[in-house]
N, C-alpha and C positions, 0 to 999 in steps of 0.2 A: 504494500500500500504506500502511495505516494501521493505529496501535495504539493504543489507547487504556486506560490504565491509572486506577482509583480510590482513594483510601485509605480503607481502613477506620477509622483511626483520626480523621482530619479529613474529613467530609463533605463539604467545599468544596474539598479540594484532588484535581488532575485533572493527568495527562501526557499527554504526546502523543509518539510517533517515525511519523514520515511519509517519503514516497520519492512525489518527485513529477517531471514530465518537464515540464506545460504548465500554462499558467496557470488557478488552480486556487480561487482566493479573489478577491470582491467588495469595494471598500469597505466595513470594519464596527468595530463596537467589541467588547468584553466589559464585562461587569460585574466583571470579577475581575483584581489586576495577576497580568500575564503576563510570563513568562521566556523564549526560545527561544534556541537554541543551533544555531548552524548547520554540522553537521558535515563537508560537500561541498557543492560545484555552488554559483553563483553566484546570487543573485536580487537584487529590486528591491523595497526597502520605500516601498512610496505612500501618500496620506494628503491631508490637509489642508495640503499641504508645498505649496514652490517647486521643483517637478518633482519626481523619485525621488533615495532614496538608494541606493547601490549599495551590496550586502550579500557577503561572500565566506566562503569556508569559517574557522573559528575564528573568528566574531563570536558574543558574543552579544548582544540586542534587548532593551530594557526597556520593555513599554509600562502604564502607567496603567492603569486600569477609567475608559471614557470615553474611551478615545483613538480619533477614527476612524482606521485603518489598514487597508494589506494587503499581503501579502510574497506574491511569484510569482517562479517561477523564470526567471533570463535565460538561454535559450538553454541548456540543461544539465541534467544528470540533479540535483536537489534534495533532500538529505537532510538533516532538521532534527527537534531535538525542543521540546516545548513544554509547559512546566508552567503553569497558571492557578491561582492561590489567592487568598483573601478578603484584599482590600489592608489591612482594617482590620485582619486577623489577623499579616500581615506586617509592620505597622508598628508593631505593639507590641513587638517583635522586638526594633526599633531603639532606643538610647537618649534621639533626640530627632530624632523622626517628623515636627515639624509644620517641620523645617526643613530634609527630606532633600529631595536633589535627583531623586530616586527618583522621586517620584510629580507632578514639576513637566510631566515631559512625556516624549515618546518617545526613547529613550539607545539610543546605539551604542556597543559596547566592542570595543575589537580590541587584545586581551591575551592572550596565548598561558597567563599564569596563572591568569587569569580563564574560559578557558574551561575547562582543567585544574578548576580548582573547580566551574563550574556540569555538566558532562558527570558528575561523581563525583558530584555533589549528583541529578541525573537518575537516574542508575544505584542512585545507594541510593533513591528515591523509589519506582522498580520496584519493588524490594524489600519494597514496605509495612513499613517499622518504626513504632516505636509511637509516641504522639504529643511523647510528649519529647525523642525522637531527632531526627522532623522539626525541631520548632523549634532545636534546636542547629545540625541542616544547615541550615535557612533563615539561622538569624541569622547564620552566619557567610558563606552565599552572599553578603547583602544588605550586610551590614555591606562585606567586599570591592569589592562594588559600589558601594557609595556613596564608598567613599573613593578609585576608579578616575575618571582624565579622558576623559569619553568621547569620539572622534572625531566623533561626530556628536546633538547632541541640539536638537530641537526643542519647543519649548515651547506651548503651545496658549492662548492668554487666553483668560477667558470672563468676560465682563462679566453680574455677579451680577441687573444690574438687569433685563436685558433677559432672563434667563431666568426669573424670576420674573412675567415679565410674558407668557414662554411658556409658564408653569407649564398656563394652561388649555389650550391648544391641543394643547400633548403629551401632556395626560391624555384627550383626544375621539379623537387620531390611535392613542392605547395602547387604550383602550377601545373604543372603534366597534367594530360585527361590519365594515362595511365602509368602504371607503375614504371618507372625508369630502370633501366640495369642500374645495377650496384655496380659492376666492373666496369660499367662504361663512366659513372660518376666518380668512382673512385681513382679513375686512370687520369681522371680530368683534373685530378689535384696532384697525380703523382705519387697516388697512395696503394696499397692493396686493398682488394672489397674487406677485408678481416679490420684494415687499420681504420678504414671510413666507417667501420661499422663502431668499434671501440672509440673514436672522435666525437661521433656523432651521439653516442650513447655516455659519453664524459662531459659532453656540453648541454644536450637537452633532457639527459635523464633517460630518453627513450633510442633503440635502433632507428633506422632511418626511414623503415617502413609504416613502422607502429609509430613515430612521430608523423607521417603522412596521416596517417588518418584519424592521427588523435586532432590534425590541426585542421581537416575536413571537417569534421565531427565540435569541433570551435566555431567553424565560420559556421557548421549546421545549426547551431543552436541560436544564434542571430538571426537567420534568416527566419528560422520560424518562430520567433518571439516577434517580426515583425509582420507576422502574417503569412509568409508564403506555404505556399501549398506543399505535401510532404512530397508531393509527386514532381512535383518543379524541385524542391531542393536536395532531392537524391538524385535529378539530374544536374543541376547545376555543382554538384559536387562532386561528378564523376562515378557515381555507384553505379552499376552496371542493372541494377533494377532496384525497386523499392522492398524487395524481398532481402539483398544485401546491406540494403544504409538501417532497415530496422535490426538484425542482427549488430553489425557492428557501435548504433546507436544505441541499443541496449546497453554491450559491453560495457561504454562510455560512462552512460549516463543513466545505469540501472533503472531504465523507463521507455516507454517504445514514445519514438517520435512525438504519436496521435496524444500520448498523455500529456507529453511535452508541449505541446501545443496549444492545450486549450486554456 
């Protein structure tokens, strides 16, 4: 079971309350940082990590835009919500952005005050209040958050040089209608398919394929929050029928498209 709520007031900003039993999410990123609050059931946050972190009821999860991850539940019925909003909108919030620990990498809190805050911050987000309400509710969620020690935070390097140097590669694997050789991309940097595959999985967290269609599966969820039809954005995204973008958007976004959409 899944809910999906939008605001009227901020176009970017999205909730989530989910009820989940089995595992239900793929390695992925977003483009927007993301809050979750884990109300029951125990789960496993994975990633670009040194094994999983174990996740339990009153944590809440901070991840970046750009952080690959995935939370599944261990063993247990799974109830969680999940707010995504524009990082850059979030960080103007704060009074010095370029030096929160916030957006360094993926944060575990396990504070029974802090989720007391981010559950009322969810609960009034339902609500749709107006835009200067939100930013009050954010700046004081975030600002809490930043000054909380988290149990568990992982940090992600990305060495600037070397993604600049995959800047082409990720725009042919974004672009292409289909899948490109890996040895023909990888020859194109002078690398082996093995080394473009470890580069590209050191830079964005994901392989180079599963970063295609985690970034499809990003622009998918834009296009259909703006209305378009599932049938138009599984073509315009390249999926070879609306039989494959609902499989793969499942994976994603543990929810088929049509739920997504309404």
């Amino acid at each position: 079971m899944t809910e999906f709520w939008r605001s009227t007031a901020l176009t970017h900003l999205e909730a989530r309350r989910s009820c989940q039993e089995n595992t239900c999410y793929r390695v992925h990123t977003h483009d927007a940082l993301s809050i979750g609050v884990i109300d029951a059931g125990d789960s496993l946050l994975a990633g670009p990590l040194d094994g999983t972190i174990p996740l339990e009821a009153g944590d809440i999860v901070v991840i970046p835009a750009g952080q690959a991850h995935a939370c599944n539940p261990d063993r247990s019925r799974w109830l969680h919500r999940m707010v995504h909003l524009d990082q850059s909108w979030g960080a103007s919030l704060l009074p010095d952005p370029d030096h929160s620990p916030l957006f360094d990498g993926i944060s575990v809190f396990r504070r029974p005050g802090l989720h007391a805050l981010l559950t009322a911050l969810t609960d009034a987000v339902f609500a749709d209040p107006s835009e200067d309400r939100l930013a009050q509710l954010f700046r004081d969620a975030l600002t809490g958050l930043e000054q909380a020690a988290p149990v568990y935070r992982v940090t992600a390097e990305v060495d600037p040089e070397l993604l600049e140097e995959l800047r082409p590669v990720l725009s042919r694997l974004l672009m292409e209608e289909v899948n490109p050789s890996l040895d023909e991309l990888a020859s194109s940097l002078d690398m082996t398919k093995f080394q473009l595959i470890r580069a590209v999985r050191r830079t964005t967290g994901l392989p180079p394929l599963a970063w295609r269609q985690n970034a499809r599966i990003v622009r998918a969820r834009h296009l259909l929050r703006e209305g378009r039809s599932i049938a138009d954005t599984a073509n315009d995204m390249g999926f070879v029928d609306q039989s494959h973008f609902h499989r793969v958007f499942r994976a994603h976004v543990a929810t088929s498209p049509g739920e997504y959409r309404r």
